[in-house]
C-alpha positions as protocol buffer text, in pm:
chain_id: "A"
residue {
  index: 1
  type: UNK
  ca { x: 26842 y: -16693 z: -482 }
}
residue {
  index: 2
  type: UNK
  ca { x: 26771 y: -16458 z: -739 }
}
residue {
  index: 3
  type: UNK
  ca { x: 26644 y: -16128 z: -726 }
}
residue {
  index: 4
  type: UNK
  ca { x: 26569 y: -15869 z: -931 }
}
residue {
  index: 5
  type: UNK
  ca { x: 26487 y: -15508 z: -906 }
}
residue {
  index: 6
  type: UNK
  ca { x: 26248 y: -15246 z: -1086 }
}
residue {
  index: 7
  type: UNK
  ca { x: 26293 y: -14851 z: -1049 }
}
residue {
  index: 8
  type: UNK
  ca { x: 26023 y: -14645 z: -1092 }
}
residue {
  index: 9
  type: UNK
  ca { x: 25994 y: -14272 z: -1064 }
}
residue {
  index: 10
  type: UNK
  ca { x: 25707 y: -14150 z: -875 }
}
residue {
  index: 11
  type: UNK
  ca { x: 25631 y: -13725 z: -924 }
}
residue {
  index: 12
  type: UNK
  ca { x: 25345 y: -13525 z: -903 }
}
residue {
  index: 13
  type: UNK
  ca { x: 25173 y: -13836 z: -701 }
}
residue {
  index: 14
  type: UNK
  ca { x: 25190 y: -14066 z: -979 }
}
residue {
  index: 15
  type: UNK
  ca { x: 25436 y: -14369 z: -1085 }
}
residue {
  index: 16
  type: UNK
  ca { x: 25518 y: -14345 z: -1408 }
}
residue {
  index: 17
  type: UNK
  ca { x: 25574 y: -14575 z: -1715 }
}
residue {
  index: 18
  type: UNK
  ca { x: 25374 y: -14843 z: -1500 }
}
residue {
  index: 19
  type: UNK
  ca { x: 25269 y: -15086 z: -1778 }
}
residue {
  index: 20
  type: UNK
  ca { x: 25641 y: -15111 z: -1902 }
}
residue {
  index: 21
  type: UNK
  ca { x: 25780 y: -15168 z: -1574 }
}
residue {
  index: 22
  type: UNK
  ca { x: 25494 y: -15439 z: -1568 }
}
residue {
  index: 23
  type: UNK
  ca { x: 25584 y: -15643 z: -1875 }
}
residue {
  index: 24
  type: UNK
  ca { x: 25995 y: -15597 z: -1783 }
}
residue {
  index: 25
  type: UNK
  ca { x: 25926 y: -15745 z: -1459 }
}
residue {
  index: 26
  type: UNK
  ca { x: 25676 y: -16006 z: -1541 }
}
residue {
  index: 27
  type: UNK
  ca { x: 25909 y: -16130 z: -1872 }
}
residue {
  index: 28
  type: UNK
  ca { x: 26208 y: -16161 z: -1639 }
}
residue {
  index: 29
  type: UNK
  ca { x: 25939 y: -16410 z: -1422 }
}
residue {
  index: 30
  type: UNK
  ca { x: 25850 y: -16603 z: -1680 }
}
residue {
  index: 31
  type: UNK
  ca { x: 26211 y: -16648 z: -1832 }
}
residue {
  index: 32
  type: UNK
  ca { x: 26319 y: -16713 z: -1486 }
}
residue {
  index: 33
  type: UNK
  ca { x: 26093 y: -16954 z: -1338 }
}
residue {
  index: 34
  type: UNK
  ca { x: 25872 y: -17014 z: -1596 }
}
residue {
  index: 35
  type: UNK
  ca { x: 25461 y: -17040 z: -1538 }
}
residue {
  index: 36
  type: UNK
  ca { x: 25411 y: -16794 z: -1309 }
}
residue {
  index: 37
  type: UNK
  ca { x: 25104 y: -16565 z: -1273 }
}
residue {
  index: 38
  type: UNK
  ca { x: 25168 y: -16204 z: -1347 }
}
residue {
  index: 39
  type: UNK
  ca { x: 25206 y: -15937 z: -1066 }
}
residue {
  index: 40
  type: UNK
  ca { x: 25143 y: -15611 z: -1094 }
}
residue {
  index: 41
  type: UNK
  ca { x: 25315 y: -15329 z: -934 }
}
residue {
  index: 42
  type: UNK
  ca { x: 25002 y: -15094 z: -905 }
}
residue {
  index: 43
  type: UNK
  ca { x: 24865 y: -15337 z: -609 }
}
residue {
  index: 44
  type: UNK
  ca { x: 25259 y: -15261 z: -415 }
}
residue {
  index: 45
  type: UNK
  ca { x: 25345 y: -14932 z: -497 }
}
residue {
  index: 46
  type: UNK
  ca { x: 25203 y: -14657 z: -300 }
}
residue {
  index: 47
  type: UNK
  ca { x: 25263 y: -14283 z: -476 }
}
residue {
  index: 48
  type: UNK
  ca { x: 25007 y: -14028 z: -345 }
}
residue {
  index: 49
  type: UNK
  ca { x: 25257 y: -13957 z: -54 }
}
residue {
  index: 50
  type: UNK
  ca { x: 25557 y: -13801 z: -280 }
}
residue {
  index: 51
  type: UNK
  ca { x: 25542 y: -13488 z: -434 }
}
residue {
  index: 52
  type: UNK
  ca { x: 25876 y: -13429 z: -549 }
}
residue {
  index: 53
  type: UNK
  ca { x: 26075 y: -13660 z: -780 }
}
residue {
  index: 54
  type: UNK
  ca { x: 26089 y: -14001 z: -573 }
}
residue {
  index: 55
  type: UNK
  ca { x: 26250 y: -14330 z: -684 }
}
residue {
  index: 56
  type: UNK
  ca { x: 26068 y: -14635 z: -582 }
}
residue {
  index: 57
  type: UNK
  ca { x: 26275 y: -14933 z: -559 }
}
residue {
  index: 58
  type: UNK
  ca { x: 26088 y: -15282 z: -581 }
}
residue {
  index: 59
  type: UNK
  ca { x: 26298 y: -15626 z: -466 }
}
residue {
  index: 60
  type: UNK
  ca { x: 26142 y: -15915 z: -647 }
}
residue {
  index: 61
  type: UNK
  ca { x: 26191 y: -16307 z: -716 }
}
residue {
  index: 62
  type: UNK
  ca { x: 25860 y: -16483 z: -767 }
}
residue {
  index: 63
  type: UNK
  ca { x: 25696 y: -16253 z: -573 }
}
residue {
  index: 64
  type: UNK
  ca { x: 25725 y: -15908 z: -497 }
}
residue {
  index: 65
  type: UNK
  ca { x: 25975 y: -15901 z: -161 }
}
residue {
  index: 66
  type: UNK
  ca { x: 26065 y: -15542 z: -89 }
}
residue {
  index: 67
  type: UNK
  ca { x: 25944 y: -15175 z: -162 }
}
residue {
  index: 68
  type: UNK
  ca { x: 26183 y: -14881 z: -67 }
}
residue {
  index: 69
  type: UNK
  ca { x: 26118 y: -14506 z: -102 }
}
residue {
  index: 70
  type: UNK
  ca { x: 26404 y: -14253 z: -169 }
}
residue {
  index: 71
  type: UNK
  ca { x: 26472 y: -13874 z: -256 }
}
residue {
  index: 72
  type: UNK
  ca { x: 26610 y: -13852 z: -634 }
}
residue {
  index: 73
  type: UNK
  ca { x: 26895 y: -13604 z: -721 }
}
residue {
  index: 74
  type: UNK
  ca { x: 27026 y: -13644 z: -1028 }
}
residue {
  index: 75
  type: UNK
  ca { x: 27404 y: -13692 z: -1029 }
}
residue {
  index: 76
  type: UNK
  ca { x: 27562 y: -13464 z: -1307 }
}
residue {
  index: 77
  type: UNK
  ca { x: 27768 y: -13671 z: -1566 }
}
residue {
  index: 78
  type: UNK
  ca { x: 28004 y: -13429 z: -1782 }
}
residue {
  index: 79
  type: UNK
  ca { x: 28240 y: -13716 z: -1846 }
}
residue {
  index: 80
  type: UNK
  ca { x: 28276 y: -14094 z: -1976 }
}
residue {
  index: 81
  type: UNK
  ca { x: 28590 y: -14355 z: -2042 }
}
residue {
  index: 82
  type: UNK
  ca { x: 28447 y: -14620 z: -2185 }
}
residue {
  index: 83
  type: UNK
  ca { x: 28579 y: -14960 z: -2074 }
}
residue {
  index: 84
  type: UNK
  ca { x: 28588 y: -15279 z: -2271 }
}
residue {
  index: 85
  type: UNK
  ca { x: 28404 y: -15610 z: -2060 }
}
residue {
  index: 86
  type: UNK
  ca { x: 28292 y: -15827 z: -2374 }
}
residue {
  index: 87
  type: UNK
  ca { x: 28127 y: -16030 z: -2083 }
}
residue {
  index: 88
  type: UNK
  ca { x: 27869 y: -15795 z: -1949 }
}
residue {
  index: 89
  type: UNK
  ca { x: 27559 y: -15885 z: -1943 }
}
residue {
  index: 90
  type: UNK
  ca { x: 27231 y: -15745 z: -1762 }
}
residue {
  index: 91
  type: UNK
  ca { x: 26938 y: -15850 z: -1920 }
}
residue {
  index: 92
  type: UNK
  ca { x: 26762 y: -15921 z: -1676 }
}
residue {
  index: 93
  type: UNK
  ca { x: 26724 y: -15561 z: -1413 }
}
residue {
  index: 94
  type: UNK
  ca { x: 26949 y: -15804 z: -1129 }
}
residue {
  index: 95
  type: UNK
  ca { x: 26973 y: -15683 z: -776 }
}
residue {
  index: 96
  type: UNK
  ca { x: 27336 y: -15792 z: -805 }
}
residue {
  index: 97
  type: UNK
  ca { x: 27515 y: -15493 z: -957 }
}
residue {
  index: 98
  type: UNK
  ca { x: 27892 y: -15621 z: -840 }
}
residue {
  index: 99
  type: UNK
  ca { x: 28015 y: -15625 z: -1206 }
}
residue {
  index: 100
  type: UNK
  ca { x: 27829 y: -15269 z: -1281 }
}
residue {
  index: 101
  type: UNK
  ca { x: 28013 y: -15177 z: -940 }
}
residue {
  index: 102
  type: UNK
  ca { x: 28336 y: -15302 z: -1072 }
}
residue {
  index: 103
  type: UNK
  ca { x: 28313 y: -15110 z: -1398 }
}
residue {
  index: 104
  type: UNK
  ca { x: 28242 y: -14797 z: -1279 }
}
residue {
  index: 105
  type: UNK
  ca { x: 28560 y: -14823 z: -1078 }
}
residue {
  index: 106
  type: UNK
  ca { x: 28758 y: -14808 z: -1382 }
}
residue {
  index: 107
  type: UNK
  ca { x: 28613 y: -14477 z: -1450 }
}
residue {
  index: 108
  type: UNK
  ca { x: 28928 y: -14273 z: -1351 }
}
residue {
  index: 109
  type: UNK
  ca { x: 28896 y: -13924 z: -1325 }
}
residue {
  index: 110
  type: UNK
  ca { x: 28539 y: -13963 z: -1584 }
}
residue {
  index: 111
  type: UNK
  ca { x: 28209 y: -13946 z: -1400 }
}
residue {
  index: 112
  type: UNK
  ca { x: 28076 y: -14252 z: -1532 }
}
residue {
  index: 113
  type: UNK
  ca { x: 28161 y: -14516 z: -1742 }
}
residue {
  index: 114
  type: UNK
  ca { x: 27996 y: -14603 z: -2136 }
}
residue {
  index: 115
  type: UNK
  ca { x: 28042 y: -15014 z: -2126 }
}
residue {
  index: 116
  type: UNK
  ca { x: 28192 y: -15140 z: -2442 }
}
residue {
  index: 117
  type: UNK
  ca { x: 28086 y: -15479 z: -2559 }
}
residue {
  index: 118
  type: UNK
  ca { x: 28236 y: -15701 z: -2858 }
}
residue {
  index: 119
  type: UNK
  ca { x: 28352 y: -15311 z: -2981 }
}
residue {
  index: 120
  type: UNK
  ca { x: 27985 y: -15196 z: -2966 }
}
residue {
  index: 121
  type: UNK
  ca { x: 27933 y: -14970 z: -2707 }
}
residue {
  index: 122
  type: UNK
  ca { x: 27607 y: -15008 z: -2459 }
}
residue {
  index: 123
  type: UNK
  ca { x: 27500 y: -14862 z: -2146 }
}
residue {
  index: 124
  type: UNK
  ca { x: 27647 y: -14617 z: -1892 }
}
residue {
  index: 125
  type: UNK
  ca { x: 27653 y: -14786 z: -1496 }
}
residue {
  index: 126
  type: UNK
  ca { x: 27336 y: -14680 z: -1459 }
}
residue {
  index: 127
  type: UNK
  ca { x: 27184 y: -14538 z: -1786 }
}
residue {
  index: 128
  type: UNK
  ca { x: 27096 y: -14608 z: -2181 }
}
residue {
  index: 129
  type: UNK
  ca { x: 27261 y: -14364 z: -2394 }
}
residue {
  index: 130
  type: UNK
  ca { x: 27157 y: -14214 z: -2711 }
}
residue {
  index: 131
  type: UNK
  ca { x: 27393 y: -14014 z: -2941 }
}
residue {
  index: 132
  type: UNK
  ca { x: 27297 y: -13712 z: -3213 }
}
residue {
  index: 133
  type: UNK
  ca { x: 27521 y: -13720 z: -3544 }
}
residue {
  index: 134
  type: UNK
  ca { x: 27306 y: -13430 z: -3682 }
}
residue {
  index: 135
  type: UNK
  ca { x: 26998 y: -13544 z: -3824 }
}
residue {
  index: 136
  type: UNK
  ca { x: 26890 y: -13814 z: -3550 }
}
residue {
  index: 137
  type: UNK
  ca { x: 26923 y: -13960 z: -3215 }
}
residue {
  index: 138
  type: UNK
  ca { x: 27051 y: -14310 z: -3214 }
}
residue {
  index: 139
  type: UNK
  ca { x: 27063 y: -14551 z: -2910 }
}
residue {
  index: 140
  type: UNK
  ca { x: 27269 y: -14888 z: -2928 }
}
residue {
  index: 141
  type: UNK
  ca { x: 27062 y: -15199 z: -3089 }
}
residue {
  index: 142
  type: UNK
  ca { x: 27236 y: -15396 z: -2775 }
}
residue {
  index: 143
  type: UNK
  ca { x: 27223 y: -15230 z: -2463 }
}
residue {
  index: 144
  type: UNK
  ca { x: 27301 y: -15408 z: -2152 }
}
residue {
  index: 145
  type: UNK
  ca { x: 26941 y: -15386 z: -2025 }
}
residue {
  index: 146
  type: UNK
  ca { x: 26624 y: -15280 z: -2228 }
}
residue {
  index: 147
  type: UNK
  ca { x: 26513 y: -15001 z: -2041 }
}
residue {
  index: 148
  type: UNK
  ca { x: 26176 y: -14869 z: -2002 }
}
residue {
  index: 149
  type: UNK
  ca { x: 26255 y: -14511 z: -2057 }
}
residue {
  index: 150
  type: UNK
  ca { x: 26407 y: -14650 z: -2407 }
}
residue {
  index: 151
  type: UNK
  ca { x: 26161 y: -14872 z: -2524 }
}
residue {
  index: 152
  type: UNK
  ca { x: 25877 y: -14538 z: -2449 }
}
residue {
  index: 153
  type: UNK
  ca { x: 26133 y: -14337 z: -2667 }
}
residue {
  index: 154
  type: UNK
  ca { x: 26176 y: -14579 z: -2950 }
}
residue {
  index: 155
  type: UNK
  ca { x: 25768 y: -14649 z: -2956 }
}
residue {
  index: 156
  type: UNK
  ca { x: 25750 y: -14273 z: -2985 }
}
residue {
  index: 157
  type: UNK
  ca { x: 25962 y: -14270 z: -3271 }
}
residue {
  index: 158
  type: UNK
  ca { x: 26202 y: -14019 z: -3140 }
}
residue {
  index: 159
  type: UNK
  ca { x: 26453 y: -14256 z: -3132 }
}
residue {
  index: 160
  type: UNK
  ca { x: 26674 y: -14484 z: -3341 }
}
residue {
  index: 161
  type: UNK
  ca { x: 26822 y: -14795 z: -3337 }
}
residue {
  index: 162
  type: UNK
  ca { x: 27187 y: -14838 z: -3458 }
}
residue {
  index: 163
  type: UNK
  ca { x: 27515 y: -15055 z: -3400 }
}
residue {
  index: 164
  type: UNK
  ca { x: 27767 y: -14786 z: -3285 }
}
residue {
  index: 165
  type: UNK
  ca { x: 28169 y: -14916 z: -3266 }
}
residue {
  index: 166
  type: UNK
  ca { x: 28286 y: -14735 z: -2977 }
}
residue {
  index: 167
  type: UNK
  ca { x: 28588 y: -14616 z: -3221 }
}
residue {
  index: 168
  type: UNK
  ca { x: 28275 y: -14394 z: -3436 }
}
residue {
  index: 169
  type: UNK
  ca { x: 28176 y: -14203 z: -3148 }
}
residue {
  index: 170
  type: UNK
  ca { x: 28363 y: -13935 z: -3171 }
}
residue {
  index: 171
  type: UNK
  ca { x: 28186 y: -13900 z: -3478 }
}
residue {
  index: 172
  type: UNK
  ca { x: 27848 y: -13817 z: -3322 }
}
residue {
  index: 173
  type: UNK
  ca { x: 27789 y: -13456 z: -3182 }
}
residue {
  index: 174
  type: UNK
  ca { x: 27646 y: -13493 z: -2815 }
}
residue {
  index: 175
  type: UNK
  ca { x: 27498 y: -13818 z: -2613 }
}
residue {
  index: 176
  type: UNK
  ca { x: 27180 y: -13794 z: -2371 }
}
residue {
  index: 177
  type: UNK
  ca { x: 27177 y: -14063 z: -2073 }
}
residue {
  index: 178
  type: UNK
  ca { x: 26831 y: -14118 z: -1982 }
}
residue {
  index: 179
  type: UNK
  ca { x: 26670 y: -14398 z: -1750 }
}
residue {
  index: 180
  type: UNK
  ca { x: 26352 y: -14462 z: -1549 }
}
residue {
  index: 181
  type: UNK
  ca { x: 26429 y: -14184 z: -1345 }
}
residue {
  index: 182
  type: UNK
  ca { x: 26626 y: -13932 z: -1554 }
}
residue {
  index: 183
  type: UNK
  ca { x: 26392 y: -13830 z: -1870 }
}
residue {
  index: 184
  type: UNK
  ca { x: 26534 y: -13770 z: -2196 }
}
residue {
  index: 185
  type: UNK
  ca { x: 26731 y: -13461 z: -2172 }
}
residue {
  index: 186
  type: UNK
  ca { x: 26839 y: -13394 z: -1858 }
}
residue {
  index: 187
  type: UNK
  ca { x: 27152 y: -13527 z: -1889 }
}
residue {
  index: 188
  type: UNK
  ca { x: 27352 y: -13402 z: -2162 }
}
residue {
  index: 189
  type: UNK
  ca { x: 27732 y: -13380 z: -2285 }
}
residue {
  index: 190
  type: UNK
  ca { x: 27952 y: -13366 z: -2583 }
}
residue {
  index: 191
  type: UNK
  ca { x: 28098 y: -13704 z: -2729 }
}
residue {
  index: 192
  type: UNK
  ca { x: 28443 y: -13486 z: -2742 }
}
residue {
  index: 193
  type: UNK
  ca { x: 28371 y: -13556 z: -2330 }
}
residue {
  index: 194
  type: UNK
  ca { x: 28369 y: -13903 z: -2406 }
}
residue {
  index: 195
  type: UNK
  ca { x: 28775 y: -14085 z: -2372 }
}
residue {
  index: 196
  type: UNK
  ca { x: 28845 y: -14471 z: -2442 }
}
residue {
  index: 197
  type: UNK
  ca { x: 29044 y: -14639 z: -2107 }
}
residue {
  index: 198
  type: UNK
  ca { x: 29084 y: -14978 z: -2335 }
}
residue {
  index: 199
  type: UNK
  ca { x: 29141 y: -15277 z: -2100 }
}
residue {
  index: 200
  type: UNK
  ca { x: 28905 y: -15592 z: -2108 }
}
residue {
  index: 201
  type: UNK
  ca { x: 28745 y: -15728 z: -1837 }
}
């Protein structure tokens, strides 16, 4: 059966980004199982209660099948090796993670991996990335998943789209990983932090 997840940060008694999450979960509906009548995740999700930063996991197939609560920390990344796995592909926000699970395995003594795709690099385990070569901030035309947190940023115009060979990197400054839960700028480290463990998956 397929499932599929959304992550929403709830702070300050809100839920943020809800309209994205929305259309993200409602297109993976429709491509899924095809006529289907929207849901939306204002009737399910509950944020008044949480105060503090709070991620809000949703379980979902046709209908909406699970809502969690949990305590966010942010876990520091100061290190990547990115890994090659020209199959990856999470287009759709899946509840299975077993391939993300077996990436970040390869990560060595990084605290993350940045997923490499047909040479192109994409997504951290759990984030989008975005690097600065100077003049802009530039986020990978192909990322594993289209996140919500990166289609805000892009609409905003504070960020870019590019192809970017995971040999180049090292010729960008600094990269930002940012999702649903982490905003842009929290999470910050030089590309010299960034090594290449080359083995295809």
């Amino acid at each position: 059966m397929c499932r599929f997840i959304e992550t929403i940060r709830i702070e300050g008694g809100r839920a943020w980004n809800l309209d994205l999450h929305n259309r993200r979960m409602n297109a993976t509906r429709a491509a899924v199982w095809g006529g289907v009548e929207p849901l939306r995740l204002e009737d399910v999700i509950h944020p008044g209660g949480y105060a503090g930063r709070t991620r809000c996991r949703v379980v979902y197939g046709r209908e909406v099948e699970q809502v969690e609560y949990f305590p966010y920390r942010i876990r520091p990344v100061k290190s990547l090796t990115m890994v090659d796995c020209d199959e990856a592909d999470y287009r759709y926000k899946s509840a299975d993670r077993s391939l993300l699970d077996r990436l970040f395995a390869l990560r060595g003594a990084a605290d993350d991996v940045l997923i490499v795709r047909r040479g192109l690099i994409t997504d951290t385990s759990i984030a989008n990335v975005a690097l600065w070569d100077g003049t802009g901030w530039y986020t990978p035309s192909h990322p594993l998943l289209c996140g919500t947190r990166r289609a805000s940023l892009l609409a905003q115009g504070v960020l870019a789209e590019r192809d970017i060979p995971a040999t180049e990197v090292g010729r960008y400054q600094k990269m930002r990983l940012f999702n649903a839960m982490i905003p842009f700028g929290e999470v910050e480290l030089p590309c010299a932090a960034v090594s290449y463990h080359s083995t295809n998956s």
